[in-house]
C-alpha positions in Angstrom: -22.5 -3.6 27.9 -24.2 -4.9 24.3 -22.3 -5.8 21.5 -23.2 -2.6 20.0 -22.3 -0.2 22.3 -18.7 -1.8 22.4 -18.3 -1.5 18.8 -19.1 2.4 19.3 -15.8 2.7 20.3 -15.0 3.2 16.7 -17.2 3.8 13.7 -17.5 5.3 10.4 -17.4 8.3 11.3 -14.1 8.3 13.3 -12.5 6.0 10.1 -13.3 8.9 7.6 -12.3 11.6 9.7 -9.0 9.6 10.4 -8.8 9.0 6.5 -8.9 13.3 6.3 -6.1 13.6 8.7 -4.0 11.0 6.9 -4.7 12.4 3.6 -1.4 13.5 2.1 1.0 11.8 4.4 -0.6 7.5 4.2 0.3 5.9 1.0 -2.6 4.7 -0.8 -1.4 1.0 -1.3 -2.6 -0.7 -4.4 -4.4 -4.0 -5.0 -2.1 -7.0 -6.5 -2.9 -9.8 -8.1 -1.0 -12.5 -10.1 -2.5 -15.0 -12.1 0.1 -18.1 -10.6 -1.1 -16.8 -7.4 -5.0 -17.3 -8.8 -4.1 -21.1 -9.9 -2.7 -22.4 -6.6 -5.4 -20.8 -4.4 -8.3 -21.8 -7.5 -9.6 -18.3 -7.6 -8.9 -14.8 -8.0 -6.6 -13.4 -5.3 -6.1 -9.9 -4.9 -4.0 -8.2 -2.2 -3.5 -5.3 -0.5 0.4 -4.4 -0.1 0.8 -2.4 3.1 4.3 -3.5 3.3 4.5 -0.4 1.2 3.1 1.7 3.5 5.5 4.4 5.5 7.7 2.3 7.8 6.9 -0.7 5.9 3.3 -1.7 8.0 0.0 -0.4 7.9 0.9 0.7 11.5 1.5 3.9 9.8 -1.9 4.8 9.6 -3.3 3.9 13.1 0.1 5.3 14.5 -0.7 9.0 13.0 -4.7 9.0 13.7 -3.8 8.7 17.0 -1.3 11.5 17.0 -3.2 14.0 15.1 -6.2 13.9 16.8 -4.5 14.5 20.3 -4.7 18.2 21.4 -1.8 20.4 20.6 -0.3 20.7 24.1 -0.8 16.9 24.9 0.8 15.9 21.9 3.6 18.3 22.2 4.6 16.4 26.2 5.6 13.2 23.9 4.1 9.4 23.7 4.7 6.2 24.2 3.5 2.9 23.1 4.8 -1.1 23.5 5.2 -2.8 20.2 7.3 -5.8 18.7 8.2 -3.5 15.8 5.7 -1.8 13.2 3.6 -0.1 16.1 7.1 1.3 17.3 8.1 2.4 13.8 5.0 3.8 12.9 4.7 5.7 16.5 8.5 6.6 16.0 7.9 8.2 12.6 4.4 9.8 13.4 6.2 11.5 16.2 9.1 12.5 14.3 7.1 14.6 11.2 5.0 15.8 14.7 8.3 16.9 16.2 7.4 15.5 19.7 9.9 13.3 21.8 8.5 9.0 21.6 9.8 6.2 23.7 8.4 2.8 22.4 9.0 -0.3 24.9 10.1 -3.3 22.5 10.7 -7.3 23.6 14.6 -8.0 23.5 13.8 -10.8 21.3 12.3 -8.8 18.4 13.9 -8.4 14.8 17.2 -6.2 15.3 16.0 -4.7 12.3 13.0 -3.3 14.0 14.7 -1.9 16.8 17.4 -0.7 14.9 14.8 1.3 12.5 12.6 2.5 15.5 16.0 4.0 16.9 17.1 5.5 13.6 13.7 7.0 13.8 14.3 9.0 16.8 12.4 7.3 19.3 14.0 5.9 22.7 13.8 2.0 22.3 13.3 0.5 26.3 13.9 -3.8 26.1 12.0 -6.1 28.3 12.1 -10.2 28.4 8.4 -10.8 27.1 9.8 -14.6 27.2 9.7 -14.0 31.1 6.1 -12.5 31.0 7.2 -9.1 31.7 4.7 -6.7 31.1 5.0 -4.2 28.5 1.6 -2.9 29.9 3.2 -2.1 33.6 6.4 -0.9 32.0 4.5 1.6 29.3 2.1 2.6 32.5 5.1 3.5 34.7 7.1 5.5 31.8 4.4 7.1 31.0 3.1 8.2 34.4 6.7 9.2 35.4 7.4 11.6 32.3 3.9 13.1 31.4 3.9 10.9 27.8 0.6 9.4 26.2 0.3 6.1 25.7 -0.9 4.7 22.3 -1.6 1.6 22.5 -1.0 -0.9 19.3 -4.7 -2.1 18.6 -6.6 -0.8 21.9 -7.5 2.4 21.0 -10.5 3.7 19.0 -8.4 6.0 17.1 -5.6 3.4 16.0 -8.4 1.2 15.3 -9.6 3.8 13.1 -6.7 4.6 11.3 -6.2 1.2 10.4 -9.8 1.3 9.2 -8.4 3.8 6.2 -7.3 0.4 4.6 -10.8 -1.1 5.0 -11.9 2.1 2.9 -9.3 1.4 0.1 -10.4 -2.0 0.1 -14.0 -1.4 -0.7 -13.4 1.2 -3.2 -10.4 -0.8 -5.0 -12.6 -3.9 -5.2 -15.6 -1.8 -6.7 -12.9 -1.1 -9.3 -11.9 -5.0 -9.9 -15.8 -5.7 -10.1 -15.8 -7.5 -6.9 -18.6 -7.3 -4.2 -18.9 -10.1 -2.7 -15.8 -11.6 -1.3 -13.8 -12.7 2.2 -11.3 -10.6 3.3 -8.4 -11.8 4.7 -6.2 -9.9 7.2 -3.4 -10.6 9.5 -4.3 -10.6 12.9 -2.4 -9.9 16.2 -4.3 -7.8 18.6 -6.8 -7.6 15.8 -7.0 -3.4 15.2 -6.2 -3.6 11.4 -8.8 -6.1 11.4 -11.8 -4.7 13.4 -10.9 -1.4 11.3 -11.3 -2.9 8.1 -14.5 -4.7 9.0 -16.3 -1.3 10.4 -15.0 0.1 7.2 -16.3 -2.8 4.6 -20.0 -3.5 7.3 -20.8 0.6 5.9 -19.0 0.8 2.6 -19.1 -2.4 1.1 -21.2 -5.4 3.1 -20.5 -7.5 0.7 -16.6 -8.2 1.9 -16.4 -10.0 5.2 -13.4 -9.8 7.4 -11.8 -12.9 8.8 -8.8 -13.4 11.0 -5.4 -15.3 9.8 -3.0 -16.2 12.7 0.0 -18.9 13.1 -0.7 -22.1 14.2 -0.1 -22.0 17.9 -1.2 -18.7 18.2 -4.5 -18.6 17.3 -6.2 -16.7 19.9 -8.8 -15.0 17.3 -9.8 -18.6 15.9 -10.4 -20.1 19.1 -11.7 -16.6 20.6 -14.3 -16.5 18.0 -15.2 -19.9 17.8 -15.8 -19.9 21.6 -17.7 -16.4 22.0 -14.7 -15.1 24.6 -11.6 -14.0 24.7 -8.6 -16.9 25.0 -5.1 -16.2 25.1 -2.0 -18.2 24.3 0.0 -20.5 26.2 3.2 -18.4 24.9 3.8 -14.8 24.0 7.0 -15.7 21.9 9.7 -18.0 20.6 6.9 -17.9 17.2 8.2 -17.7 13.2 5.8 -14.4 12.7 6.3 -12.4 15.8 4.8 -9.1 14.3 1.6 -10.8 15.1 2.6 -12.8 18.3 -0.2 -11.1 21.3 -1.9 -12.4 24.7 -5.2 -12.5 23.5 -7.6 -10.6 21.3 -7.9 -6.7 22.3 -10.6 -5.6 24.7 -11.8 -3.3 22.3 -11.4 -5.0 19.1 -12.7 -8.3 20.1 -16.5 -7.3 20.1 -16.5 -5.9 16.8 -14.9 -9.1 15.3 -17.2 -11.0 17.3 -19.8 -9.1 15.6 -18.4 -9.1 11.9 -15.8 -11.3 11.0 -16.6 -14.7 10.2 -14.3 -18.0 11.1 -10.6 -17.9 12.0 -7.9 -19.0 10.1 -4.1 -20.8 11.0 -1.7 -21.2 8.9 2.1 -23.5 9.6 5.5 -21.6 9.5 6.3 -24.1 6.4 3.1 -22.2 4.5 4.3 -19.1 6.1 7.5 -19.2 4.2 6.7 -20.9 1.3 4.3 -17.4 1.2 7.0 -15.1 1.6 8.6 -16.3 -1.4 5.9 -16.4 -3.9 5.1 -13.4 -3.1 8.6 -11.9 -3.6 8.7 -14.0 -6.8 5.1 -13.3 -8.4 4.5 -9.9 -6.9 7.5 -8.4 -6.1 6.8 -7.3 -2.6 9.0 -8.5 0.7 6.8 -9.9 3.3 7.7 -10.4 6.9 6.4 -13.4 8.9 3.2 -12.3 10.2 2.4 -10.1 7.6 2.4 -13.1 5.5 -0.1 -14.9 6.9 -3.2 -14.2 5.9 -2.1 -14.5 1.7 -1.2 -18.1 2.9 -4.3 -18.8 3.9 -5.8 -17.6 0.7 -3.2 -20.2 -1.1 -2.9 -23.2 1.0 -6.1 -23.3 2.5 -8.4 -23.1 0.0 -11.0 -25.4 0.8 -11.5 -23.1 4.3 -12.8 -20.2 1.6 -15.7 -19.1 0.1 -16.3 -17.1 -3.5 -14.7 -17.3 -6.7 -12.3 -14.5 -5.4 -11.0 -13.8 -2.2 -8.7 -10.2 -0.9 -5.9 -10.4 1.2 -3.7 -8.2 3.4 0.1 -8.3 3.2 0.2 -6.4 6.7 4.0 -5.6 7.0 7.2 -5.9 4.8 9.7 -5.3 7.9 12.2 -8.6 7.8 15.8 -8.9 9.2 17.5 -10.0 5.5 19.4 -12.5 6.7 15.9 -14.6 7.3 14.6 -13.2 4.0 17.5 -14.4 2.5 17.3 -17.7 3.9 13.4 -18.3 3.1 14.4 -17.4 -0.2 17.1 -19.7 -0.2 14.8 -22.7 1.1 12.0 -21.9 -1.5 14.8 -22.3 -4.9 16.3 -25.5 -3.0 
């Protein structure tokens, strides 16, 4: 199968038709800037908040494209999904407003913040030891064959992937707005759906902009994946500072289309990660979590990795337990 074909498995045409469907219930988020976030990075920085997005993640949007373009009656049985925390809050609140039942399988070790809000959300929470490679996969299959539910999967699923797209289309209209065309675009990346979204998005509505990855150190399956032309996973699935983003490996479905679009991948260290989270509390005024930090500390501590006088930036999710918020904050005025 060609590189093309895969990336059929989303296009345009299914990001603008998801972008109808979410109309009136996605927030369009804004685009940020701060100019003491332009000196230490040496350019222009502007970012794109979906910490502000319903549920605090851009999950939100992939989370009800998914939903609203099942048929009535298969919707209306209930869903499922595996997620460390924004898929399950997004799936949890896209089920809610849909008034169908939603069980989300969640690691043990995730924030007890996310699991508390997935809960509060009305969705069944079910635990598993991902630091014991249990599979969320083989748990999600059996739930869902058991019960009659639909799975939606976090970033393997060309209408999730499409959803997330949406921001890609805000992105390229926003930096029309700021006079920028020609820019990199940085975006968190996990199993890399709000990142192949954005780049079929920006490849028809603004080729100027060019998606590229930003992991943690450690877990930089997209950096290595794309630098080697295949698909590598990581040594560990947790036990990482930004575990939003913490996956196997790159998604079957999302891979091609980076490997077609998105240029070089980018780490970042846990100290940059936090020093992130608290500039951008400080100069922007938004709450970052761990991984949803990651890509904005690339644009500021890793300068020399970027080209263009201006670069944009996704702050992928604000959902972080406040006692760690606290403490980064803590660290950062010490």
């Amino acid at each position: 199968m060609t590189l093309a074909t895969r990336a059929e498995a989303c296009d345009i045409g299914m990001i603008e038709a998801a972008a109808a469907r979410l109309a009136g219930h996605a927030r369009r988020t804004p685009l940020l800037s701060s100019p003491f976030l332009d000196e230490i990075a040496g350019r222009r920085v502007l970012v794109k908040p979906e910490c502000l997005q319903h549920t605090g993640s851009f999950k939100f949007r992939g989370a009800w494209s998914a939903l609203s373009a099942l048929a009535a009656e298969v919707r209306a049985r209930g869903v499922i999904a595996y997620s460390s925390g924004n898929h399950a809050q997004g799936v949890a609140r896209a089920a809610a407003l849909h008034g169908v039942p939603a069980v989300i399988v969640m690691p043990a070790d995730a924030p007890q913040l996310k699991i508390a809000n997935t809960r509060a959300l009305g969705a069944e929470v079910v635990l598993y030891d991902r630091a014991r490679f249990e599979s969320r996969e083989e748990i999600g299959a059996r739930i869902a064959a058991e019960r009659g539910l639909t799975l939606i999967k976090p970033y393997d699923d060309p209408q999730v992937i499409a959803g997330q797209g949406t921001t890609g289309l805000e992105i390229a209209e926003q930096a029309a707005q700021a006079g920028v065309t020609e820019a990199e675009v940085l975006v968190c990346a996990g199993g890399g759906g709000l990142s192949a979204g954005i780049a079929l998005a920006l490849e028809a509505r603004a080729p100027g902009l060019r998606v590229r990855t930003a992991e943690p150190e450690g877990y930089d399956d997209w950096a290595r994946s794309l630098a080697s032309g295949r698909r590598e996973r990581n040594a560990a699935e947790a036990g990482g500072f930004c575990d939003a983003i913490l996956t196997p490996e790159p998604g079957e479905l999302t891979f091609p289309i980076l490997r077609r679009l998105a240029g070089p991948g980018l780490a970042v260290s846990d100290a940059e990660v936090r020093r992130t989270m608290a500039l951008a509390f400080t100069r922007l005024k938004i709450a970052a979590e761990p991984g949803g930090a990651v890509a904005l500390a690339a644009a500021l501590f890793h300068p020399e990795a970027i080209a263009g006088e201006a670069v944009i930036v996704t702050v992928s999710g604000g959902n972080v337990d406040p006692a760690l918020f606290a403490e980064v904050l803590a660290q950062a005025g010490a």
